[in-house]
N, CA, C and O of each residue as an XYZ file, in Angstrom:
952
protein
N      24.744     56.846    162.182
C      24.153     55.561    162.536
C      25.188     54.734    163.278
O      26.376     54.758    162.957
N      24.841     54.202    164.005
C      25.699     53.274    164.794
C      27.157     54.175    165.939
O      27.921     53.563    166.685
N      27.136     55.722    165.711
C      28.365     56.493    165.961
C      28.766     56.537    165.072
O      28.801     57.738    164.807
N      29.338     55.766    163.936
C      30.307     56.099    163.081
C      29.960     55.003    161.492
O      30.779     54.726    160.616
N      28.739     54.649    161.557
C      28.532     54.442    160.310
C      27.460     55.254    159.391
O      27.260     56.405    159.779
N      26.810     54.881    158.348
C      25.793     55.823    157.625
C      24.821     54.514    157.253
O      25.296     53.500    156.741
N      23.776     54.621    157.489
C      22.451     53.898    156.304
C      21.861     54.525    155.905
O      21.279     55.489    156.402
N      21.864     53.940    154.413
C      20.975     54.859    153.683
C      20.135     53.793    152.701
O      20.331     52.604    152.452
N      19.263     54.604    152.318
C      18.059     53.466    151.823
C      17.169     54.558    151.472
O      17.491     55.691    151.827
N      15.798     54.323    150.643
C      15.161     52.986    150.518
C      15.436     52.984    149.047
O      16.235     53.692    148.433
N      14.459     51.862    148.495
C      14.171     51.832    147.160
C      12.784     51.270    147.164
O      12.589     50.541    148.137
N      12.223     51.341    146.718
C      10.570     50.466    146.421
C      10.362     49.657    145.023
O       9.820     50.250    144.091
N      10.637     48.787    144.924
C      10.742     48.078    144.049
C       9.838     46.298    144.112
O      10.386     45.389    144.735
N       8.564     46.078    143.438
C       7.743     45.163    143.432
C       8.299     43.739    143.940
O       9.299     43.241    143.423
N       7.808     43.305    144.665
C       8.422     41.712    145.046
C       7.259     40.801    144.990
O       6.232     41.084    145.607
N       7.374     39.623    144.220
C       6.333     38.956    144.381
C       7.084     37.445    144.742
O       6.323     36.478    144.776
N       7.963     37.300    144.905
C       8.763     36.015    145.999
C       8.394     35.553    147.310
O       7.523     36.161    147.932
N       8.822     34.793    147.675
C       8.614     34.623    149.417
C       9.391     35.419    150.031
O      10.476     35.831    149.622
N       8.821     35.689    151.126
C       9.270     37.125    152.232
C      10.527     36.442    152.832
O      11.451     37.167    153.202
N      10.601     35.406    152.924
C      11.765     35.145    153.293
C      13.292     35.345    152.622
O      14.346     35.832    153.034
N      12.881     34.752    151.448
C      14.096     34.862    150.395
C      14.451     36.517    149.726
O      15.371     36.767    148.946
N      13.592     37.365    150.198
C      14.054     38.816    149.627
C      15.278     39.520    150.406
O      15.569     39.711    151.587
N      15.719     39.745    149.434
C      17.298     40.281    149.592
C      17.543     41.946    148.587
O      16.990     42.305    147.547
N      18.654     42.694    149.495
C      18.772     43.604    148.050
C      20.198     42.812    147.189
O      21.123     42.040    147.443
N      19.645     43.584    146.062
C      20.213     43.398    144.950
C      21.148     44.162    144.372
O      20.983     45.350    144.649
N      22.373     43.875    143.445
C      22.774     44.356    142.952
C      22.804     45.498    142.777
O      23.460     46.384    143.323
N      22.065     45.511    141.980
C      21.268     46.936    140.846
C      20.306     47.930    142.234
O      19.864     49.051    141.985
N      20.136     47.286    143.574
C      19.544     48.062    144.526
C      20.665     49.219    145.123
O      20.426     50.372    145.481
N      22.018     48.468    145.097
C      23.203     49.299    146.097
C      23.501     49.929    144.928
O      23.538     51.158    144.991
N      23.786     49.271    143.584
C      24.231     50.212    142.633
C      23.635     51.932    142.496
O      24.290     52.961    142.333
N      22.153     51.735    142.635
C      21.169     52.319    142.468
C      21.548     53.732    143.997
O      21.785     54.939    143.939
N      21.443     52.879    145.020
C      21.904     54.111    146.070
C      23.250     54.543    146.569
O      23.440     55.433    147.397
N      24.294     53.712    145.889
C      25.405     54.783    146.084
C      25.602     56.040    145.296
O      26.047     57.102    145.730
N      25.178     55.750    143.981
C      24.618     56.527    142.771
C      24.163     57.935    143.110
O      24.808     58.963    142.901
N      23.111     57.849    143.595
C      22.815     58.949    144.546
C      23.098     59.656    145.933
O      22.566     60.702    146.306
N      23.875     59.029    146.518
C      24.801     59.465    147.397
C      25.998     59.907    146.778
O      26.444     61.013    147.081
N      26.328     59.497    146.305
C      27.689     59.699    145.322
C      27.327     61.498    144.998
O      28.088     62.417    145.302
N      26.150     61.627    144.403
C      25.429     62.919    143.176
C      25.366     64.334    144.139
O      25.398     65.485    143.703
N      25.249     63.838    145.846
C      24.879     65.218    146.814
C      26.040     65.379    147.730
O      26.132     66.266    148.578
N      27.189     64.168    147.420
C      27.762     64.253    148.861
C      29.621     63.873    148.456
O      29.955     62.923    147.748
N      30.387     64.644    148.956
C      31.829     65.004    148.244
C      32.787     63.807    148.630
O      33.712     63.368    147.946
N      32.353     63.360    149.914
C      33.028     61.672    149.750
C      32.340     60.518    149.534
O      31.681     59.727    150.208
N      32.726     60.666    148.252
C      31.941     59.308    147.161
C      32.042     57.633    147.649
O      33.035     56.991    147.991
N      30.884     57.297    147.556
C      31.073     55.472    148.214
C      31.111     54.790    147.202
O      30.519     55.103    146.169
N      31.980     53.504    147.377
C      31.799     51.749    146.182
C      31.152     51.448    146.958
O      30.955     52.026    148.028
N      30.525     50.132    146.432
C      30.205     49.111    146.553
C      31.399     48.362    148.078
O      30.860     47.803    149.033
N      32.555     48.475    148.016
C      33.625     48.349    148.938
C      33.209     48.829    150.244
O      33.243     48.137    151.262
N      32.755     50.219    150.177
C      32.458     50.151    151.808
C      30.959     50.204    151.967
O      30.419     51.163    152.519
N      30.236     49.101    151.450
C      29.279     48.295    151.661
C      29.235     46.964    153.024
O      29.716     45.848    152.824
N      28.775     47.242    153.951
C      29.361     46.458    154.967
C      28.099     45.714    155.275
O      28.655     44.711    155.723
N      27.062     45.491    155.358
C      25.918     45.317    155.512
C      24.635     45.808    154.869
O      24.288     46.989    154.884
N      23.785     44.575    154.160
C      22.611     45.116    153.880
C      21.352     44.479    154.289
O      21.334     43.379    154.842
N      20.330     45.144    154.028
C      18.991     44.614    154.627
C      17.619     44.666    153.721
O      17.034     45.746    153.637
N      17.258     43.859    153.246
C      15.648     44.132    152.602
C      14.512     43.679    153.510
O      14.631     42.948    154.494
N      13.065     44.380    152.894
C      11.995     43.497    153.737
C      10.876     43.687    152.196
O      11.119     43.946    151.018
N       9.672     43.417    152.933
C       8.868     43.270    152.375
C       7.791     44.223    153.046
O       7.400     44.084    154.205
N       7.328     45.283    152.106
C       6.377     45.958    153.348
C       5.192     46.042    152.226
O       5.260     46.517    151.093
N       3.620     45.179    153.172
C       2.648     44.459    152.425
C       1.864     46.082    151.877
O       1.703     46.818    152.850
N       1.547     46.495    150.998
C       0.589     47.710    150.378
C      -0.243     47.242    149.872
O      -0.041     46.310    149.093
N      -1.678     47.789    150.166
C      -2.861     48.319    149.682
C      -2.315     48.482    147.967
O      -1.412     49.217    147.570
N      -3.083     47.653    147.230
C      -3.295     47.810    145.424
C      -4.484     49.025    145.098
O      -5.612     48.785    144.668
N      -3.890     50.486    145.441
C      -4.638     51.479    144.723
C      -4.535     51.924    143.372
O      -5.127     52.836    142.794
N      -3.607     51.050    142.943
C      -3.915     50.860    141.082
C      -3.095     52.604    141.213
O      -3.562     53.638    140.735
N      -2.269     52.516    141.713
C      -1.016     53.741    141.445
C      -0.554     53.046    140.594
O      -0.863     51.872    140.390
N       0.678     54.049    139.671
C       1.419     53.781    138.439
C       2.453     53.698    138.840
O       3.153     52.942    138.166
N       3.257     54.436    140.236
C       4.623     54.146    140.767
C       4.702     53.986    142.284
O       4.637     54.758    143.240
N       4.820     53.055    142.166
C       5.146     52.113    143.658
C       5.721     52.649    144.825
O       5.772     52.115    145.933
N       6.237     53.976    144.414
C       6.388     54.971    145.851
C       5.090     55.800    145.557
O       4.881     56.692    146.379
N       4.277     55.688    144.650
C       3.034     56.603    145.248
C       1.901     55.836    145.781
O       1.050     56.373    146.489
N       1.853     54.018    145.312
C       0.799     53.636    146.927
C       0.836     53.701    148.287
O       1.715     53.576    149.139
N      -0.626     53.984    148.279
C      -0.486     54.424    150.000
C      -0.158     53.347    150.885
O      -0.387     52.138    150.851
N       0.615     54.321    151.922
C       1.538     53.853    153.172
C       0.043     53.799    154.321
O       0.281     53.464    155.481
N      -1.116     54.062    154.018
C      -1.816     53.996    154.849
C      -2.597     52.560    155.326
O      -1.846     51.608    155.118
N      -3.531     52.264    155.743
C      -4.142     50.946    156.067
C      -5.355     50.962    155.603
O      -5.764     52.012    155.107
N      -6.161     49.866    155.653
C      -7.158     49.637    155.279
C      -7.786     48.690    155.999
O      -7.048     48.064    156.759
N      -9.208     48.321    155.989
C      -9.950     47.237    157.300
C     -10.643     46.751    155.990
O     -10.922     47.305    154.926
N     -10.787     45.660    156.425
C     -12.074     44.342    155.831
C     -12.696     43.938    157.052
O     -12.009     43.448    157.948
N     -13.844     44.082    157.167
C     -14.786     43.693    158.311
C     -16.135     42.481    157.140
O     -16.994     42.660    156.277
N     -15.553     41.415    157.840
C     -16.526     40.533    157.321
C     -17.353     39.816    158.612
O     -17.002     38.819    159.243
N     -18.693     40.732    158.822
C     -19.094     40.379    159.727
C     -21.136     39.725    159.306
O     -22.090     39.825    160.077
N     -21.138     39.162    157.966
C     -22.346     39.218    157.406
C     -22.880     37.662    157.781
O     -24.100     37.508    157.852
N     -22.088     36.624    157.997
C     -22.601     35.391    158.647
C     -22.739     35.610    160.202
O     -22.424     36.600    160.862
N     -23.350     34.302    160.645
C     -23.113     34.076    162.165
C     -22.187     33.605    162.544
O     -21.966     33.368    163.732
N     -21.362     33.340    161.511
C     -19.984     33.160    162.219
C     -19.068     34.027    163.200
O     -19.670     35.081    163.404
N     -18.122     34.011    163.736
C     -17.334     35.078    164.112
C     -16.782     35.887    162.913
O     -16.454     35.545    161.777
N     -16.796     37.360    163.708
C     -16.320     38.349    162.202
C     -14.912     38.177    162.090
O     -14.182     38.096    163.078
N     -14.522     38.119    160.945
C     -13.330     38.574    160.496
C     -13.069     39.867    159.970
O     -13.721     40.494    159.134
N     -11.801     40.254    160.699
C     -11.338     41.658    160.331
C      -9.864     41.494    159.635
O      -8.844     41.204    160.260
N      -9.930     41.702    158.393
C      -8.766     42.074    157.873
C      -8.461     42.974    157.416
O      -9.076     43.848    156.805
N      -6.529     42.712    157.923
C      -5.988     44.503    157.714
C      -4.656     44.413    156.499
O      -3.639     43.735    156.644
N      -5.038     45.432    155.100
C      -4.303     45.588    154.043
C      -3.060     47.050    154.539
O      -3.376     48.207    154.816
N      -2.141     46.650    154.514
C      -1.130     47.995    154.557
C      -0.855     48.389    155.640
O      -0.600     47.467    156.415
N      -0.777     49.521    156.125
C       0.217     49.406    157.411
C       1.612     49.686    157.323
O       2.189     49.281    156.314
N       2.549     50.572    158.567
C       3.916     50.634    158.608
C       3.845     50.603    160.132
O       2.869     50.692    160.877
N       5.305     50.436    160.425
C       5.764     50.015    162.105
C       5.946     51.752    162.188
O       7.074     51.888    162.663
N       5.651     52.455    162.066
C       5.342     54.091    162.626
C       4.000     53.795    162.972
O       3.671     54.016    164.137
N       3.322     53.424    162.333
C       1.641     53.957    163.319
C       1.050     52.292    163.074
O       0.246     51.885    162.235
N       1.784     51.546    164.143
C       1.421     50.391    164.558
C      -0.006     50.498    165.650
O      -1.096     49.927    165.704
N       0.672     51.526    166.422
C      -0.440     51.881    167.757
C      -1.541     52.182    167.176
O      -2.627     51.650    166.949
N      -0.941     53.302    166.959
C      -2.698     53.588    165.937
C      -3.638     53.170    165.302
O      -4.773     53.582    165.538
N      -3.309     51.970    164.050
C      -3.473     50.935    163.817
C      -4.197     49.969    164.609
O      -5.307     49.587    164.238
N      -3.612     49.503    165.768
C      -3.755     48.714    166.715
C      -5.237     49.181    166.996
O      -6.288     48.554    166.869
N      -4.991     50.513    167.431
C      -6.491     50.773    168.791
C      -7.585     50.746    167.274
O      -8.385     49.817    167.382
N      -7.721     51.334    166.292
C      -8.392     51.387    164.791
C      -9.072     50.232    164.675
O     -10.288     50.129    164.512
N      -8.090     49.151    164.780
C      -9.131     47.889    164.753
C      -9.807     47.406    165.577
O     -10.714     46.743    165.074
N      -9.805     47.426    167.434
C     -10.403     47.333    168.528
C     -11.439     48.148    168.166
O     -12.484     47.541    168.401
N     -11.635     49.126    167.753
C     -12.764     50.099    167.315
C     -13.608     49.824    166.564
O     -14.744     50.263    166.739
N     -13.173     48.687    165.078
C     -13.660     48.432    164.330
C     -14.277     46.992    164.702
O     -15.100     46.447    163.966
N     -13.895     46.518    165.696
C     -14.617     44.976    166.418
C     -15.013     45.413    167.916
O     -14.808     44.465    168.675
N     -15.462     46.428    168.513
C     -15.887     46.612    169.802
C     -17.230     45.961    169.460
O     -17.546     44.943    170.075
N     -18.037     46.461    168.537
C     -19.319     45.881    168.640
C     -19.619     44.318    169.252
O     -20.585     43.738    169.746
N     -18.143     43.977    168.905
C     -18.702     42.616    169.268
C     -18.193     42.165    170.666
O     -18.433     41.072    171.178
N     -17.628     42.934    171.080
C     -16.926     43.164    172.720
C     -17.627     44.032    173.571
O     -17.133     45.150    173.717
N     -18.597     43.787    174.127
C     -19.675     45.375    174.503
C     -18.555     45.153    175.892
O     -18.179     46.261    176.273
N     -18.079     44.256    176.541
C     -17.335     44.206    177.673
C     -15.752     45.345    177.676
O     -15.137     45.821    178.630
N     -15.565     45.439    176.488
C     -14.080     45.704    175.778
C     -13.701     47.109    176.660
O     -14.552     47.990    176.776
N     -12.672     47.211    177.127
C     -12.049     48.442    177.730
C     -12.094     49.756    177.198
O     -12.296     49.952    176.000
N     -11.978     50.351    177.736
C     -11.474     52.298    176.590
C     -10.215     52.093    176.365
O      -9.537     51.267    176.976
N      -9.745     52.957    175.320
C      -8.470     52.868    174.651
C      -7.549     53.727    175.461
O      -8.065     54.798    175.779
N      -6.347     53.546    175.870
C      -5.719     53.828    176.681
C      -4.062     54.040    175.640
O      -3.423     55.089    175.719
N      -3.752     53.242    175.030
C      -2.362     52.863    174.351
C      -1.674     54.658    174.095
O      -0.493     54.988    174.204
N      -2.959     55.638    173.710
C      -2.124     57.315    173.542
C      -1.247     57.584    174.872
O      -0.146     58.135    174.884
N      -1.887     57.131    175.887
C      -0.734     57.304    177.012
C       0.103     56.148    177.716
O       0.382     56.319    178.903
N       0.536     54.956    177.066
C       1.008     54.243    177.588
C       2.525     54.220    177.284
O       2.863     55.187    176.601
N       3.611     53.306    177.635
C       4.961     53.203    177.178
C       5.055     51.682    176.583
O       4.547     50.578    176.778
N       6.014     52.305    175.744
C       6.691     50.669    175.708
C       7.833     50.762    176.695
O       8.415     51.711    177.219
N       7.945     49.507    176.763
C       8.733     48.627    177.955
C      10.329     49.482    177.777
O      11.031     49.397    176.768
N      10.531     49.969    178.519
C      11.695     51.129    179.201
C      11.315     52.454    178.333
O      12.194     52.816    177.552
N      10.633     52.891    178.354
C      10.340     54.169    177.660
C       9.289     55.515    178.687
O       8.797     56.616    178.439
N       9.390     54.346    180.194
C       8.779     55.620    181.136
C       9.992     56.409    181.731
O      10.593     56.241    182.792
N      10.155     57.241    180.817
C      11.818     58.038    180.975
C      11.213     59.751    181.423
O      10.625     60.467    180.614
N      11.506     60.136    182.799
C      11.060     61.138    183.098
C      10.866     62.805    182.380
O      11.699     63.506    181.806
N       9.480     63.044    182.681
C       9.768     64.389    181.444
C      10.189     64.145    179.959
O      10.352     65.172    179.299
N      10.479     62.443    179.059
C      10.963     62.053    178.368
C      11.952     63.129    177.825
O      11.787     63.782    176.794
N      13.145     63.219    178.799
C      14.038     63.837    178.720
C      15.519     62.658    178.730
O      16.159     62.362    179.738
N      15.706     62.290    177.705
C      16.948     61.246    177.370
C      18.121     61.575    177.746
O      19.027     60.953    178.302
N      18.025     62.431    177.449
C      19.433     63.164    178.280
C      19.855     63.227    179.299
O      20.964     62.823    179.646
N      19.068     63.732    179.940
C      18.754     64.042    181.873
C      19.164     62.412    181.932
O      20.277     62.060    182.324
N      17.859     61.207    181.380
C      18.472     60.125    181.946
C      19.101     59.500    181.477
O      18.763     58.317    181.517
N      20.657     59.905    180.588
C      21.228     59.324    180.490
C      22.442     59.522    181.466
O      23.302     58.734    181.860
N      22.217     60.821    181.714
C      23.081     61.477    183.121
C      22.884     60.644    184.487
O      23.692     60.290    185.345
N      21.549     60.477    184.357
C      21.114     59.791    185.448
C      21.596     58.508    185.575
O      22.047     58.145    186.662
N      21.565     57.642    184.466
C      22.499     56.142    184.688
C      23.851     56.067    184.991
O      24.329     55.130    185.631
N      24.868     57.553    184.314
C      25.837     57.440    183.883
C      26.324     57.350    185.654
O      27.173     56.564    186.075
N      25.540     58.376    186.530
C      26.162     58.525    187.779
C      25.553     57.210    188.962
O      25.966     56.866    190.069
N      24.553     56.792    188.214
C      23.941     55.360    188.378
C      25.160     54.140    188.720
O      25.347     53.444    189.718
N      25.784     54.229    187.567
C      26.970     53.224    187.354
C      28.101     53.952    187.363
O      28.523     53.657    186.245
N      28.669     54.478    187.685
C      29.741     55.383    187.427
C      31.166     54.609    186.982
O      32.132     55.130    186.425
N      30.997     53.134    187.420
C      31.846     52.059    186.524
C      31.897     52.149    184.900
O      32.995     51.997    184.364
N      30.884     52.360    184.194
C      30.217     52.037    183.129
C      30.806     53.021    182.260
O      30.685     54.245    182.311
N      31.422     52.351    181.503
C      32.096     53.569    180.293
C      30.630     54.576    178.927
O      29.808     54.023    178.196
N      30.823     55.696    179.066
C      29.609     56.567    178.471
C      28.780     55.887    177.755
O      27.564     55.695    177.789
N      30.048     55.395    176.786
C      29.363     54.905    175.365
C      28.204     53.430    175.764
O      27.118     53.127    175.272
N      29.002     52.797    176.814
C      28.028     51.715    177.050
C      26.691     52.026    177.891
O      25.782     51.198    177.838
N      26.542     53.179    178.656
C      25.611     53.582    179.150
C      24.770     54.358    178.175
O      23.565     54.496    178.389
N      25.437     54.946    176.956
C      24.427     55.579    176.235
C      23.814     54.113    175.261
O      22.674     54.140    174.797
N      24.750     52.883    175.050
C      23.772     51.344    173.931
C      23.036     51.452    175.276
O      22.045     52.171    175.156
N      23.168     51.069    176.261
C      22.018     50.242    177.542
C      20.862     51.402    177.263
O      19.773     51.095    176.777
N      21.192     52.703    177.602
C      19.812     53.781    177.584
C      19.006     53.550    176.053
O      17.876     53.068    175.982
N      19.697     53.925    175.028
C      19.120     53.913    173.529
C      18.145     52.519    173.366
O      16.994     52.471    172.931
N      18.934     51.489    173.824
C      18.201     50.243    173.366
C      17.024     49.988    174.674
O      15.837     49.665    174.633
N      17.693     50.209    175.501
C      16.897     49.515    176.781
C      16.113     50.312    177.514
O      15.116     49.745    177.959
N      16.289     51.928    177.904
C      15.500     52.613    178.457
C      15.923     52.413    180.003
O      17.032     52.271    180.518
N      14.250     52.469    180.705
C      14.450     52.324    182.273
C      14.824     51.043    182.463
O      15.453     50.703    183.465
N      14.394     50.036    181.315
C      14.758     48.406    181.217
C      16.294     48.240    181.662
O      16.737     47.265    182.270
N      16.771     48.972    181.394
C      18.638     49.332    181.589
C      18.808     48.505    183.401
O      19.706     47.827    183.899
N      17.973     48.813    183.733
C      18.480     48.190    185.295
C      17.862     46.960    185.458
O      18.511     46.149    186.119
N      16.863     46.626    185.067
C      16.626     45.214    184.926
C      17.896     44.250    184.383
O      18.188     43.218    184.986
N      18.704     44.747    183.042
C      19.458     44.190    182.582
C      20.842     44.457    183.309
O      21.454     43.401    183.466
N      21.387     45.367    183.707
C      22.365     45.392    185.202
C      21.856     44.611    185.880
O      22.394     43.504    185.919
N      20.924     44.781    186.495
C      20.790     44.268    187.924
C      21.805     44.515    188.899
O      22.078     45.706    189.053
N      22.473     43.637    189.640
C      23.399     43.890    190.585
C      24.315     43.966    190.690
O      24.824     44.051    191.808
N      25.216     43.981    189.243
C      26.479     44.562    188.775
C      26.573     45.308    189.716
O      25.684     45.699    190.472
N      27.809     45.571    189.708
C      28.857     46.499    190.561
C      30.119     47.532    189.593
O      30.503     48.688    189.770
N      30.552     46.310    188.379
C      31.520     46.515    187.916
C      31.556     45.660    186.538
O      31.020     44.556    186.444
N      32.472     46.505    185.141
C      32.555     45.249    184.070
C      32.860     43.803    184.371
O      32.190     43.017    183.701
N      33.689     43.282    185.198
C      33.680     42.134    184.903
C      32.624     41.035    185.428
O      32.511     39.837    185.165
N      31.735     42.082    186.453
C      30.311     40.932    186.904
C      29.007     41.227    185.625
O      27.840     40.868    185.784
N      29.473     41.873    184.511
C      28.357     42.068    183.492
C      29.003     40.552    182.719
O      28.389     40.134    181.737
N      29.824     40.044    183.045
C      29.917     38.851    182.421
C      31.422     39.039    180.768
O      32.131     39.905    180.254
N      31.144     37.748    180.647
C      32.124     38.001    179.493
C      32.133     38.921    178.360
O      31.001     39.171    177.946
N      33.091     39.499    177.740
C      32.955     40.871    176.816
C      33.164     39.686    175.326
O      33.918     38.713    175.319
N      32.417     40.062    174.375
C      32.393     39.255    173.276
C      32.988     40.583    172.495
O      33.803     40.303    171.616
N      32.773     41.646    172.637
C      33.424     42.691    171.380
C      32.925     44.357    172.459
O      32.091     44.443    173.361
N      33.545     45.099    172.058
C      32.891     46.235    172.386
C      31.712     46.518    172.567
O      30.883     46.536    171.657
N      31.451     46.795    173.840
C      30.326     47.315    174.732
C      29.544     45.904    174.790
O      28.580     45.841    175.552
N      29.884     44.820    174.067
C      29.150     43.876    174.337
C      29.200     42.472    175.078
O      29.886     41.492    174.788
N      28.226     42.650    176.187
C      28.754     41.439    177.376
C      27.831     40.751    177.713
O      26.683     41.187    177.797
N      28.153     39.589    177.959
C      27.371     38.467    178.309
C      25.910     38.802    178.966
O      24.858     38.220    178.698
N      26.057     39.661    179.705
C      25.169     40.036    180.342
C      23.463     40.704    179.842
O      22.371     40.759    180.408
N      24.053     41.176    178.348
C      22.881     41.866    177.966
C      22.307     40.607    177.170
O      21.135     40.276    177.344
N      23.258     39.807    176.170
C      22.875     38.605    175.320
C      21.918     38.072    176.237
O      20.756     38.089    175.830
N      22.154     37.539    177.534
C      21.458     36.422    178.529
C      20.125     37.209    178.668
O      19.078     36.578    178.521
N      20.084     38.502    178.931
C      18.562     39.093    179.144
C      17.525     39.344    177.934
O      16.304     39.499    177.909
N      18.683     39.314    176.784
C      17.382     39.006    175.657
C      16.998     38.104    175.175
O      16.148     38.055    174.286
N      17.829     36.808    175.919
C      17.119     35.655    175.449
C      16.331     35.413    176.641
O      15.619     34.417    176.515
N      16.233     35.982    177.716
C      15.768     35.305    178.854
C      14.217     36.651    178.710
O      13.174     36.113    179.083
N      14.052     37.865    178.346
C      13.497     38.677    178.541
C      12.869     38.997    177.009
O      11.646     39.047    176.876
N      13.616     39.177    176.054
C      13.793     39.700    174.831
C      13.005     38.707    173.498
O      12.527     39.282    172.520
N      12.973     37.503    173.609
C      12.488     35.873    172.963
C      13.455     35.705    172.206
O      13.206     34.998    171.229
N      14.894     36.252    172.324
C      15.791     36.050    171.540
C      16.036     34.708    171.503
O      15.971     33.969    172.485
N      16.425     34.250    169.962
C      16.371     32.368    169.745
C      17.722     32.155    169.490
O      18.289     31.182    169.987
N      18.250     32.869    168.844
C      19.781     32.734    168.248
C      20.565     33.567    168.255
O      20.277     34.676    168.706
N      21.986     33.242    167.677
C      22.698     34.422    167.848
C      22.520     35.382    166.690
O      23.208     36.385    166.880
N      21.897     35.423    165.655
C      21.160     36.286    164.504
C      20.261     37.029    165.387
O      20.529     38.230    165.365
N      19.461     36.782    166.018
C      18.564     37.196    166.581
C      19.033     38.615    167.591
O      18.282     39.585    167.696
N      20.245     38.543    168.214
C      20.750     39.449    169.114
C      21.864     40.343    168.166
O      22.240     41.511    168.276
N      22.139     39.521    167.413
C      23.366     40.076    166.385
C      22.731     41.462    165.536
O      23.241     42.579    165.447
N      21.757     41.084    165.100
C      21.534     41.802    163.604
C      19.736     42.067    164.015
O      19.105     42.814    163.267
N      19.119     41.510    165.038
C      17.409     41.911    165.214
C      17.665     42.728    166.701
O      17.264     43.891    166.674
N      18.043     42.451    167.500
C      17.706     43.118    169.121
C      18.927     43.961    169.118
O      18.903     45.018    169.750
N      19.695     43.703    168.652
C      21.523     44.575    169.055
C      21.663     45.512    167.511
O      20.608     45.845    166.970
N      22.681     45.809    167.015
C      23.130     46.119    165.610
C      24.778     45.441    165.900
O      25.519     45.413    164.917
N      25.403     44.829    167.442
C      26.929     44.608    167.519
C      27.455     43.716    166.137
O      28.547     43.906    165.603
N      26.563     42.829    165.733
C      27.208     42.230    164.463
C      27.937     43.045    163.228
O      28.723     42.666    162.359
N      27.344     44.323    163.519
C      27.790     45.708    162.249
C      29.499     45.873    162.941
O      30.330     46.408    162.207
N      29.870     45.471    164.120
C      31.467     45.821    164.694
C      31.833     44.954    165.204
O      32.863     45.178    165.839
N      31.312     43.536    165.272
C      32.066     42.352    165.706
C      33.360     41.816    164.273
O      33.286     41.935    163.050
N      34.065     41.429    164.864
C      35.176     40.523    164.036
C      34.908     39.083    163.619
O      34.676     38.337    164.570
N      34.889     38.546    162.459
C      34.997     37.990    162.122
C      34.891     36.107    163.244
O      34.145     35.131    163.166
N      36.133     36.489    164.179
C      36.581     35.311    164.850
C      35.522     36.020    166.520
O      35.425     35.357    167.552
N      35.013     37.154    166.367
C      34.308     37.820    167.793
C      33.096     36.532    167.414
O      32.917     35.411    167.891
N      32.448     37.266    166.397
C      31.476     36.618    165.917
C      31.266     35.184    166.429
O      30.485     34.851    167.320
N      32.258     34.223    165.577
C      31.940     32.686    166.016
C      32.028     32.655    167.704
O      31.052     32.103    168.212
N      32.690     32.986    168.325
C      32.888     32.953    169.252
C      32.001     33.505    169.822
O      32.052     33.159    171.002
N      31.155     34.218    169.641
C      29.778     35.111    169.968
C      28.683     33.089    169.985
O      28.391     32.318    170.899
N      28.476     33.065    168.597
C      28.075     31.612    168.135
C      27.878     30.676    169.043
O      26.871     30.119    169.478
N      28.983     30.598    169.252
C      29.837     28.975    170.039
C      28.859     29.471    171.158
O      27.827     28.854    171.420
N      29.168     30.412    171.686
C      28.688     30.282    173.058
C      27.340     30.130    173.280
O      26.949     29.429    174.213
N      26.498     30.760    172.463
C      25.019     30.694    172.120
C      24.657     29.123    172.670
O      24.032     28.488    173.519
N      25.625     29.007    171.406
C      25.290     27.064    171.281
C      25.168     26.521    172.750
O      24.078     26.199    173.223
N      26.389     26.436    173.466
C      26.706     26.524    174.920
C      25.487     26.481    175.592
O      25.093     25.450    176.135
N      24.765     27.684    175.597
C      24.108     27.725    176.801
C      22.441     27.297    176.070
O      21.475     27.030    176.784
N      22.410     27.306    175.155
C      21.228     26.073    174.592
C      21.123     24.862    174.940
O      20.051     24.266    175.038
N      22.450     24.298    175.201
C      22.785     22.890    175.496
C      22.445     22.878    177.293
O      21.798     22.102    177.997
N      23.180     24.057    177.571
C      23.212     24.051    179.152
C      21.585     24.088    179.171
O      21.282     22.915    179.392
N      20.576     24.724    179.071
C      19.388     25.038    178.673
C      18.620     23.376    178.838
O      17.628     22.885    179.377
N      19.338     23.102    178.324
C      18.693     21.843    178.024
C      17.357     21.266    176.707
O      16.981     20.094    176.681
């Protein structure tokens, strides 16, 4: 993960708090070094714990007895029995079969769209993902001789994260120092500005730890200084 780190996860464990305030716990890392520790000959603390992450992922109540055996699948509520407009609500769900999902419910409200398109989304991309022959490789070769300025590793974050998007976010670079200021390894002004300008990035959390992972190898003093500048161009922003 990251080149040179490991995540490991999950746990499923009931939350009935606000989605905001969920965090792991204690007894969560205790729980998975435990088992990393049990298969694997260099044993982890709590110490090289560098970052963690919880969420909340909403499940369908099929009156299972253990919380990794409710289903990961979805479910529809179609309340379409007044003259009101129907409501369709959706129980469960994961960000793997979002698409699927997606077109499922257009299906389940066409009736009321006789205008409504054919479903198309099985052959579409997301935004930098029309990558030829979806052969990653080929185009990562292809950028590398693209930019031939561009050190590997930073051409392989621009390809991984960005795709064909990768040249939108160059643009007319030539060389590192017109990608703008370097805040930490591989990371330069240049990509921050396109995800707030492209990306709806709001803050520097937002690019740090949601659109990037660089907060997992920034320093301490990279960091604020990552911050500060944010601030900067909010102000410049107006």
């Amino acid at each position: 993960y990251q080149n040179d780190l490991a995540l490991i996860g999950t746990t499923d464990i009931p939350y009935d708090g606000r989605p905001e305030d969920v965090a792991a716990d204690a007894s969560e890392v205790d729980y998975l070094i435990k088992v990393v520790n049990r298969y694997f000959k260099r044993e982890l603390a709590r110490d090289d714990v560098i970052y963690s992450f919880s969420g909340v992922r909403p499940l369908y109540d099929d009156n299972a007895d253990n919380p990794s055996a409710v289903t990961r699948d979805y479910i529809f509520e179609l309340d379409a029995s007044s003259r009101q407009a129907p409501l369709l609500s959706v129980f469960g769900g994961k960000i793997t079969t979002f698409r699927k999902l997606a077109e499922h419910a257009l299906d389940r409200i066409a009736p009321f769209f006789p205008k409504m398109g054919k479903p198309w989304t099985s052959k579409g991309y997301l935004p930098g993902g029309d990558i030829a022959n979806a052969d990653f490789e080929q185009f990562l070769g292809d950028l590398g001789r693209e930019y031939p300025w561009m050190p590997a590793s930073l051409v392989k974050h621009y390809g991984r994260l960005y795709g064909t998007r990768t040249r939108v976010l160059v643009g007319a670079s030539r060389s590192l120092t017109e990608l703008g200021r370097c805040f930490g390894k591989d990371f330069f002004e240049r990509e921050a500005s396109y995800l707030f300008e492209h990306e709806w990035a709001l803050t520097a959390a937002d690019i740090l730890e949601r659109r990037t992972k660089h907060g997992l190898h920034l320093s301490a003093a990279e960091r604020a200084a990552f911050e500060d500048w944010c601030v900067g161009r909010l102000v410049r922003a107006g």
